[in-house]
C-alpha positions in Angstrom: 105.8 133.4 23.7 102.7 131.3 22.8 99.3 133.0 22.8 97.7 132.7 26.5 93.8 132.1 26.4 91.4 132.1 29.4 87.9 132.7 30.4 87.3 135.6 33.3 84.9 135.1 35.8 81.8 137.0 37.5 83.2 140.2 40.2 81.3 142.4 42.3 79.4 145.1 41.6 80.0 149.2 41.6 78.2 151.6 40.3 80.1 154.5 38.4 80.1 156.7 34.9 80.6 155.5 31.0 83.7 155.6 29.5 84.0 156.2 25.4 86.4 158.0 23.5 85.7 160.6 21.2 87.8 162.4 18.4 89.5 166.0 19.3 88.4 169.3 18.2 85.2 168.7 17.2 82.5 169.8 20.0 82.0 171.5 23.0 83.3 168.6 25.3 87.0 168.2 23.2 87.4 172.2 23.5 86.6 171.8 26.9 88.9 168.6 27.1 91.7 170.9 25.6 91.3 174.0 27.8 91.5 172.1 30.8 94.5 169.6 29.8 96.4 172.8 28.6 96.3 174.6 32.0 97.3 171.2 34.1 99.9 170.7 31.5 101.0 174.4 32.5 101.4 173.9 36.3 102.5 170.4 35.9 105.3 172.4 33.8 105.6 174.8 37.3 105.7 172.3 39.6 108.1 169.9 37.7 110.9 173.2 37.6 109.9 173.2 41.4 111.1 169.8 41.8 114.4 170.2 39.8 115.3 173.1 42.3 114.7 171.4 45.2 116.8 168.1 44.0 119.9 170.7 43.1 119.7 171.8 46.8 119.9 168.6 47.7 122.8 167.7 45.8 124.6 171.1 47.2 123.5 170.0 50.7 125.3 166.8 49.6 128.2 168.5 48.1 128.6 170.3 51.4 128.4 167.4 53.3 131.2 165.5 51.4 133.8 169.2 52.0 133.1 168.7 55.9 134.4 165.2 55.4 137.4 166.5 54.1 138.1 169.1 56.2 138.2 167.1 59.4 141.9 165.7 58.2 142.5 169.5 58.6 141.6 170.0 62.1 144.7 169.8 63.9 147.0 171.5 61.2 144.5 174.4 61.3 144.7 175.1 64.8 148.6 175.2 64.3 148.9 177.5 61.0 148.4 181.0 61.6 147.4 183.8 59.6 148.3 184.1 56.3 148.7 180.6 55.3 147.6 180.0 51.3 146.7 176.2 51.8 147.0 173.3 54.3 148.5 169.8 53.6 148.2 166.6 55.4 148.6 162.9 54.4 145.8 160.4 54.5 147.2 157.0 55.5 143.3 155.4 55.3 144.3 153.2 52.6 147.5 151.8 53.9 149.4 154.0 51.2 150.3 157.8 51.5 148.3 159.9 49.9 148.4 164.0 49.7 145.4 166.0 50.6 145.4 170.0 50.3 142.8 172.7 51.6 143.0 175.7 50.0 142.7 178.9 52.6 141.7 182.7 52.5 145.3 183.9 53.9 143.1 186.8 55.1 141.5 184.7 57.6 142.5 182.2 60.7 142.8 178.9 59.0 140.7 177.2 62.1 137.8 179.5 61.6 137.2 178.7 57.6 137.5 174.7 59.1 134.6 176.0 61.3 133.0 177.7 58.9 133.1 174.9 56.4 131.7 172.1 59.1 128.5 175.2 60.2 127.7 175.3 56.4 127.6 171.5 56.4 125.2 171.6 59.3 122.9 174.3 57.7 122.7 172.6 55.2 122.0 169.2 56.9 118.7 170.6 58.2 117.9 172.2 55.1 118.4 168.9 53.5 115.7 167.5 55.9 113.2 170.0 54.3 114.1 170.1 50.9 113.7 166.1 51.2 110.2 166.9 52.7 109.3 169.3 49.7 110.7 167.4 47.2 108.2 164.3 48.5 105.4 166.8 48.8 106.1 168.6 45.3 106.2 164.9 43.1 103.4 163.6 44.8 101.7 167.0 43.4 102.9 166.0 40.4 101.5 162.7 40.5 97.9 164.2 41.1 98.4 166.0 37.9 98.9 163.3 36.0 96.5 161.3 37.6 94.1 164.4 37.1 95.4 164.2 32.6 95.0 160.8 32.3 91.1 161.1 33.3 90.6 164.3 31.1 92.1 162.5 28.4 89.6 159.4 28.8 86.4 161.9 29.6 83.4 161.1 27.8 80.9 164.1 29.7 82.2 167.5 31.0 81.1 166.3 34.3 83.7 164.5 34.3 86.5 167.4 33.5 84.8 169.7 36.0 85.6 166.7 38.4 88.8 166.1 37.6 90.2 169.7 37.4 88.6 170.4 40.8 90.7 167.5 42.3 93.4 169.0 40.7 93.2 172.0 41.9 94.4 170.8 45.0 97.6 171.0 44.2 98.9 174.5 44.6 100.4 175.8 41.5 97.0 175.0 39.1 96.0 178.5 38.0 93.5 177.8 35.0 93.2 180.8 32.8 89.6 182.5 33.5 86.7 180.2 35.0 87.3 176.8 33.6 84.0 175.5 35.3 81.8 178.1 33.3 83.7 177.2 30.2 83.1 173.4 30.6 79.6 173.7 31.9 76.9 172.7 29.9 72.8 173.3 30.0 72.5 169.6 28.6 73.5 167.0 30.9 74.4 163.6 29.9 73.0 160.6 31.7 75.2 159.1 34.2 75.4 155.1 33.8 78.2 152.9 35.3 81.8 152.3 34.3 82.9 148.7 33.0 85.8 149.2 35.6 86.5 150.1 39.6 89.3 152.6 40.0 92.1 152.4 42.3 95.1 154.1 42.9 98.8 153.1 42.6 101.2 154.7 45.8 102.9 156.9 42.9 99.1 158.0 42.1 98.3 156.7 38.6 95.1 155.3 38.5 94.3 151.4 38.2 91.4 150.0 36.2 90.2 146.7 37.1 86.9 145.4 35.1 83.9 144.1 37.4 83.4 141.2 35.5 83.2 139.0 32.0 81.6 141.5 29.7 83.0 144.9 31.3 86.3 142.9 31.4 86.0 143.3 27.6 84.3 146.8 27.7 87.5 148.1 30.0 90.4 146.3 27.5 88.5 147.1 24.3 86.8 150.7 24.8 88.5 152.4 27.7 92.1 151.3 27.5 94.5 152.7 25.0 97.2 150.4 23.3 100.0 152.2 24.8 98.6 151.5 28.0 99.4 148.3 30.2 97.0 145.1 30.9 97.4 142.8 33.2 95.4 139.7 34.4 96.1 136.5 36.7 97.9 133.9 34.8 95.9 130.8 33.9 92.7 131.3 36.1 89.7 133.5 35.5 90.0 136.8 37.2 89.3 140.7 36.5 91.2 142.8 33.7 93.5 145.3 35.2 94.3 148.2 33.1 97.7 150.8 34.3 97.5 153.6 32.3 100.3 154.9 31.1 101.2 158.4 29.2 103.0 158.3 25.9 106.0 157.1 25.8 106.5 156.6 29.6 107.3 153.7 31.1 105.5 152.1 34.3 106.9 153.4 37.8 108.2 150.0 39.7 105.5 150.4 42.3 102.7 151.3 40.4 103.2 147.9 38.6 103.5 145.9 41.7 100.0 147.6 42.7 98.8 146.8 39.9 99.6 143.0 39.8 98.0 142.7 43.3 94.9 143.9 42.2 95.4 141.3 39.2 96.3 138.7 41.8 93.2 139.9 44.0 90.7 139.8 41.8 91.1 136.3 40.2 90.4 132.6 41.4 94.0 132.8 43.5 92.9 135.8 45.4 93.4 133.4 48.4 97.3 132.2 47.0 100.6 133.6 49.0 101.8 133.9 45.3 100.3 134.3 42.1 101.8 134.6 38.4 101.0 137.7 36.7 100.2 138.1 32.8 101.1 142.0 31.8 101.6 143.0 28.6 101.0 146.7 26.3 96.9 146.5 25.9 97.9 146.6 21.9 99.1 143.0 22.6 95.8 141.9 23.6 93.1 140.4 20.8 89.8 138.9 21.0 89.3 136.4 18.7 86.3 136.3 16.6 83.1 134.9 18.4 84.7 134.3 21.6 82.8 134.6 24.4 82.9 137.7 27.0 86.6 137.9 29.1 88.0 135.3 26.9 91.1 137.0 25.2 94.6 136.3 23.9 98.1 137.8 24.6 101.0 138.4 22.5 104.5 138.7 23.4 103.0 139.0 26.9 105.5 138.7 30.1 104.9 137.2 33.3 105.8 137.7 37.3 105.6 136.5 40.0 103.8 138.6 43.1 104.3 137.8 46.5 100.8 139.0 48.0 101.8 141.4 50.3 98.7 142.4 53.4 99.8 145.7 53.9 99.8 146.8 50.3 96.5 145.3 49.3 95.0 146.9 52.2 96.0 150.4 51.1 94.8 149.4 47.3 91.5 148.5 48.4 91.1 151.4 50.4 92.0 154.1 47.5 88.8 152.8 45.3 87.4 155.7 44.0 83.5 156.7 44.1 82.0 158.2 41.4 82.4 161.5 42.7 86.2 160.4 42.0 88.5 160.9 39.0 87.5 157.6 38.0 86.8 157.8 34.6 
């Protein structure tokens, strides 16, 4: 694909903290960095076995509902068969051809009550399937704060900005960071609070979205705060804000975060007012400046493109999640 050039226009102000990146391991604010990633990692760990449970109760609940299914070809032969019978057989004529089915029995027991017992099972199960569903939804979206809550450690440039993030975190039940994390990342000097290049937002699955407030923090937010593994995306053809999704190692974008982010691409450009606007996206180690260029102007290689069909509803909800600077924004 050829290279895609084009110059980014002026966007509204907001006032937030610097971003910068800094090496690990070599003052108070990495150790701190480190302490506090380890101990989300930890209960992201916790919560993630949580959420493996509750999906293999699920299946079970599943399971349990597919033997009910079964046994109602073995209503009426139950009722007949009396104690002491090792297994019922019936034919199932659903698909126009004969086929054999067998339930094995406890020849201890009335055939008709281990039908019924099966079918009261299924129905337990059924309603714990209704809450298992709700924990599962409840546990990932935990889970989604945690990463949320890593991915702005892992960009911190002040322990501020930890202490911020950790306390978010620790909203979700599971966090138990060894000793007091807040003395440990606290410091007598504090650093001076100036603004980010970028707004924050956040995607439905909870990752954070990046969008530069104009020309030179468009450059600022591509260049110094996004990583190469992480993905950039910008309106094709028109001038518009840089939208940064970041994304951990080696992970791939959730669908729905990447639709978010394309609205926000979409929003924030010259087509903000089009039904449907063409999105550039593309890993942020795609994207070059070229030498002498002037602010926002960049180019893209190997960059893909869709198509987003501006949806109210969504946008709504994106531009309600912007963060403060009392957010995790960084």
């Amino acid at each position: 694909m050829a290279p895609l050039v084009w110059p980014v226009g002026k966007l509204r102000p907001c006032n937030h903290a610097s971003v910068s990146s800094s090496l690990p391991g070599q003052d108070p604010l990495e150790d701190a960095k480190s302490a506090a990633a380890s101990a989300l990692t930890k209960a992201r760990r916790r919560l993630q076995r949580r959420v493996e449970a509750i999906r293999g109760d699920i299946a079970r609940g599943a399971d349990a509902e597919a033997l009910a299914t079964t046994a109602r070809w073995f209503v009426a032969e139950a009722s007949r068969a009396a104690r002491g019978t090792r297994e019922l057989t019936v034919t199932d004529w659903s698909t126009g051809e004969p086929r054999p089915l067998t339930f094995p029995l406890d020849p201890a027991k009335l055939p008709r009550d281990q039908i019924e017992a099966v079918f009261a099972h299924a129905r337990r199960m059924q309603k714990g399937r209704v809450i298992a569903e709700a924990r599962l939804a409840e546990t990932a979206a935990k889970v989604a704060r945690l990463d949320h809550a890593l991915i702005a450690i892992e960009s911190a440039t002040s322990l501020e900005d930890i202490e911020r993030a950790t306390s978010i975190a620790r909203g979700a039940p599971a966090v138990r960071p060894s000793g007091d994390l807040s003395r440990k990342i606290r410091s007598p000097k504090r650093e001076e609070r100036t603004r980010l290049p970028h707004r924050t937002f956040q995607s439905s699955p909870g990752t954070p979205i990046y969008v530069g407030r104009g020309a030179a923090d468009n450059d600022a937010l591509t260049f110094r705060v996004a990583r190469p593994r992480d993905l950039w995306l910008h309106a094709k053809g028109t001038s518009g804000a840089h939208v940064v999704l970041p994304l951990r190692k080696g992970k791939e974008p959730a669908s729905e975060a990447l639709v978010d982010a394309a609205h926000l691409a979409a929003h924030f450009s010259a087509q903000r007012d089009e039904p449907t606007v063409e999105v550039t996206y593309a890993l942020r180690g795609r994207v070059r400046k070229p030498r002498g260029s002037p602010p926002g102007l960049v180019v893209v290689d190997q960059g893909k493109t869709m198509w987003v069909r501006m949806e109210p509803d969504r946008l709504k909800r994106l531009l309600a999640s912007e963060e403060s600077a009392a957010g995790i924004g960084a």
